[in-house]
N, C-alpha and C positions, 0 to 999 in steps of 0.2 A: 525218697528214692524209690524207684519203681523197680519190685522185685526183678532179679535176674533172669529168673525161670520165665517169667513172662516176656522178656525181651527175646526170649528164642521161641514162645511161640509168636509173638508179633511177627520174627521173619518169615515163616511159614505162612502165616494169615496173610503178610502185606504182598507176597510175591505171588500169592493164588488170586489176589485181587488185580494187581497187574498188568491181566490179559484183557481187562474190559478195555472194548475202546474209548474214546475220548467223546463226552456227549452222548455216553450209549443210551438208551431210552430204561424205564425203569423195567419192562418186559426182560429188556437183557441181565439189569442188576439181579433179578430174581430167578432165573433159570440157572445166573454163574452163583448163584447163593447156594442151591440145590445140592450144584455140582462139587463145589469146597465142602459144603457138609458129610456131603458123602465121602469123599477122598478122606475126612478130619475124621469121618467116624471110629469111635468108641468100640469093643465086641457089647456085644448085648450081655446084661445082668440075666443069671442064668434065675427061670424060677419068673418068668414074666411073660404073660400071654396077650396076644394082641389081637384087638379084634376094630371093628369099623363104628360108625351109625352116622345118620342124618336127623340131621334138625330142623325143619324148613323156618325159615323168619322172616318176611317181610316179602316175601316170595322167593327168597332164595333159597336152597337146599346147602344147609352148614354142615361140613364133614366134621366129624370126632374120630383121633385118633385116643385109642382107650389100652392103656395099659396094666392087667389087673398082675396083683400077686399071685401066687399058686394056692395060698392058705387059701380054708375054705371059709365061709362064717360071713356075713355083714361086715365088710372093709369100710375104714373110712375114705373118705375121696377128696383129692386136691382136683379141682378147676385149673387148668394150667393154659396162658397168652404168652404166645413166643415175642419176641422182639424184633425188630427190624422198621424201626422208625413209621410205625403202620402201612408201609410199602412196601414189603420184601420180608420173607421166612416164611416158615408153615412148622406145621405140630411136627414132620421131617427134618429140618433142621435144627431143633432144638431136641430131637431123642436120648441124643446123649444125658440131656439135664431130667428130664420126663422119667425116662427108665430106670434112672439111681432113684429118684426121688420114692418111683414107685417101690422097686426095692431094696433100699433100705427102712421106708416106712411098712413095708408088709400091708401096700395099701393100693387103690387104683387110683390112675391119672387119668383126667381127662383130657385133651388137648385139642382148641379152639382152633379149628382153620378161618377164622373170621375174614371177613370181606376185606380185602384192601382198596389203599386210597392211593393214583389218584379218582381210582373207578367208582368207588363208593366212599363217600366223604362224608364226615360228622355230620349225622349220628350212627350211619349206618352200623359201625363195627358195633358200640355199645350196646346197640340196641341187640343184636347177634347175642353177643355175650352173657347180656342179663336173659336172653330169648335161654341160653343155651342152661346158666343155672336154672332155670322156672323145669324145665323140661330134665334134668338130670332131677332135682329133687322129685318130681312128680311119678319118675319111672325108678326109684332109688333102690325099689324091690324087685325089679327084671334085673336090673345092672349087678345086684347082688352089693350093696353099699349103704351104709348106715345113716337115713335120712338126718341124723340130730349131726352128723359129724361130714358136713361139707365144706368145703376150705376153698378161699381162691388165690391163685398168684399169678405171678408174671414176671417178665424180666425188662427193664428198657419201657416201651412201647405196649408190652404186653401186661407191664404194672399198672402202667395209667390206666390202662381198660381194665386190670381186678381193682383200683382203687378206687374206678369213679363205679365199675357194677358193686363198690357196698355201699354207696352213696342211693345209689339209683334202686337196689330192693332192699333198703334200710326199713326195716318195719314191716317185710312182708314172710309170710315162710319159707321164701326161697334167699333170704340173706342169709350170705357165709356166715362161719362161726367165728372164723379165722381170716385172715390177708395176709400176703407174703407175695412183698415189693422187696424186688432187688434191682440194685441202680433205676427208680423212677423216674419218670418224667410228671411232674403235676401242675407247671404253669410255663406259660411260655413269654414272657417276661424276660428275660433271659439276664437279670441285676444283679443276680447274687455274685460274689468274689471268682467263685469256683467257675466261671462259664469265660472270665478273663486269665484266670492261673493256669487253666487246663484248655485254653482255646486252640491249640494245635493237637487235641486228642492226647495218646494215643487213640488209635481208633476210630474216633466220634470228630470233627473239628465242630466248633459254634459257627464258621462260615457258610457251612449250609445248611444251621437249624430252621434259620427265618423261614424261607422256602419250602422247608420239610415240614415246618409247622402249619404253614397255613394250606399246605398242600391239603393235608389231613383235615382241620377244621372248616376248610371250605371259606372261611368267612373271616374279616376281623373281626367281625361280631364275636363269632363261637370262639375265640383266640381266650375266652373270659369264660365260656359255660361251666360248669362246675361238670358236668358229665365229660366234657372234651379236658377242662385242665381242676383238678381236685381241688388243690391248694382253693381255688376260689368258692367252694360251696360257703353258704353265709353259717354253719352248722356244722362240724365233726362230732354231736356226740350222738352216743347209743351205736357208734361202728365197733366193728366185731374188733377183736384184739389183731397187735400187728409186729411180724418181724420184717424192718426195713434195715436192708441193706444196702450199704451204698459202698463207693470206691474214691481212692483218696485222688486219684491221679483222671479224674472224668470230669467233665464239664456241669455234668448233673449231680454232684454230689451235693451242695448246696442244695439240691430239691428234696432228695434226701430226708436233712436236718432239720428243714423247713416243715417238713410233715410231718415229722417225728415229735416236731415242737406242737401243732395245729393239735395234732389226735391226741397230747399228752395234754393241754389245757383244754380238753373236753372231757377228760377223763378214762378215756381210753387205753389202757394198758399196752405198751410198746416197748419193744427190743428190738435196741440198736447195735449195730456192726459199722465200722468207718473203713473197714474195708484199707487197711493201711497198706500203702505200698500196690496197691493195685489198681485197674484202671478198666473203666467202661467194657461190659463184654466178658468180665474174665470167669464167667464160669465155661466160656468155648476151651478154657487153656487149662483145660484136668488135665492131659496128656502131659502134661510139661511142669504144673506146677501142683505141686503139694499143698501150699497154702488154698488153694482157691478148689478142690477136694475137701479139706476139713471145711471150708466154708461151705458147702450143700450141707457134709454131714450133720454141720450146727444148724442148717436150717430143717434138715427133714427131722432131726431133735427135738427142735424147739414144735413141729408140728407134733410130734408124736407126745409131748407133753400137754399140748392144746385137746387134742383127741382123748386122753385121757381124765381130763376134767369134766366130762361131758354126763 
């Protein structure tokens, strides 16, 4: 059963969505994304200061939206990739999740405006991303952040890109210490049980994954890359430790479990959440539910006990 509290924020979410029209183009999904976020916003976490930077990668100029605590001293830092099916969100839409995380860890976030697809199509976003840790580790003493203690996460869309950049600088000194995937995406396959039990969402349907999937990967080729879907690298070991989160009531849960299983037969240290009673998304629905608050708290925990072993 899908908690209560989430069913009243679903009517809120589903009535703001609503206004799109019919066949709007993805230009429009992303400006009404903007707009619901802002209306949905959160007050800001008092004790949080925010500032800009650029990252250029590949000739593009990558914004970072950077949320430091107020303590003073060499902070550790989460890498944070918003969600929105690699088409639609930015480091603005997801602040809500950004700002607690920052403080309640007493630590800085950084948040990925990565390229979207359909304009820029695998590998572009990755390659941003991993551009973006190489260059936060390398400036770790401007930024004011503790080079041994860098972390990545993401949500949705935004996991798959921190799961395949520990793939992608696996071995080098700008691999995370840590990963922190909540509800991922890591194949697109789409077999697992969970993509037929939860195919009318909430939130998510599997009817437009095909399309959103390969919009992204550009290719059916890439539908397989280990950079574009994880689950398939030929190798999970020597990746950093992971708390994966998933939701009972989402069509990705199954990708989940799937990865929770790959990185635990490599030997990788992993902690799981099943996310019971909840459903794709739900860290949008703090306002409303209880459950899915202690859920961040158990994750920026579980980092702050990661950052502490260091």
């Amino acid at each position: 059963m899908i908690n209560p509290d989430i069913k009243t924020f679903l009517a809120t979410w589903e009535s703001s969505w609503a206004v799109l029209p019919a066949a709007a183009p993805v230009t429009d999904r992303r400006l009404l994304f903007e707009y619901i976020a802002e209306k949905m916003r959160l007050p800001q976490p008092e004790g949080i200061a925010l500032s800009t930077a650029f990252v250029t990668s590949e000739g593009r100029n990558v914004l970072l939206r950077i949320e430091r605590h107020e303590s003073s001293g060499a902070q550790p830092c989460l890498i944070y990739m918003h969600g929105g099916a690699w088409m639609q969100g930015s480091p603005m839409t997801h602040a809500d999740i950004t700002s607690r995380i920052a403080a309640a860890g007493r630590q800085t976030v950084i948040s990925v405006d990565y390229a979207l697809a359909p304009e820029h199509p695998f590998p572009k976003a990755i390659h941003e991303v991993m551009d973006v840790a190489r260059w936060v580790r390398d400036n770790a003493e401007t930024l004011g952040i503790d080079p041994a203690r860098i972390a990545i996460g993401g949500d949705s869309a935004g996991a798959n890109l921190a799961a395949a950049a520990c793939l992608g600088l696996r071995g080098t000194e700008a691999a995370p210490m840590a990963q922190l995937l909540v509800y991922p995406c890591v194949h697109f396959e789409m077999a697992y049980p969970s993509y037929q039990e939860n195919a009318d969402g909430p939130l998510i349907q599997t009817k437009h994954m095909g399309a959103t999937n390969l919009m992204y990967c550009g290719s059916e080729e890439n539908l397989t890359h280990p950079l574009a879907a994880p689950l398939h690298a030929k190798s999970h070991d020597d990746l950093p430790p992971a708390f994966i989160a998933v939701a009972e009531h989402d069509p990705l849960r199954d990708d989940g479990y799937a990865y929770a299983e790959k990185l635990g037969a490599a030997g990788v240290d992993v902690t799981f959440d099943a996310g019971k009673g909840l459903i794709h998304g739900y860290l949008r629905a703090m306002e409303y539910c209880e459950d899915t608050r202690t859920k961040l708290t158990e994750m920026t925990a579980w980092l702050g006990r990661r950052y502490a072993e260091v």
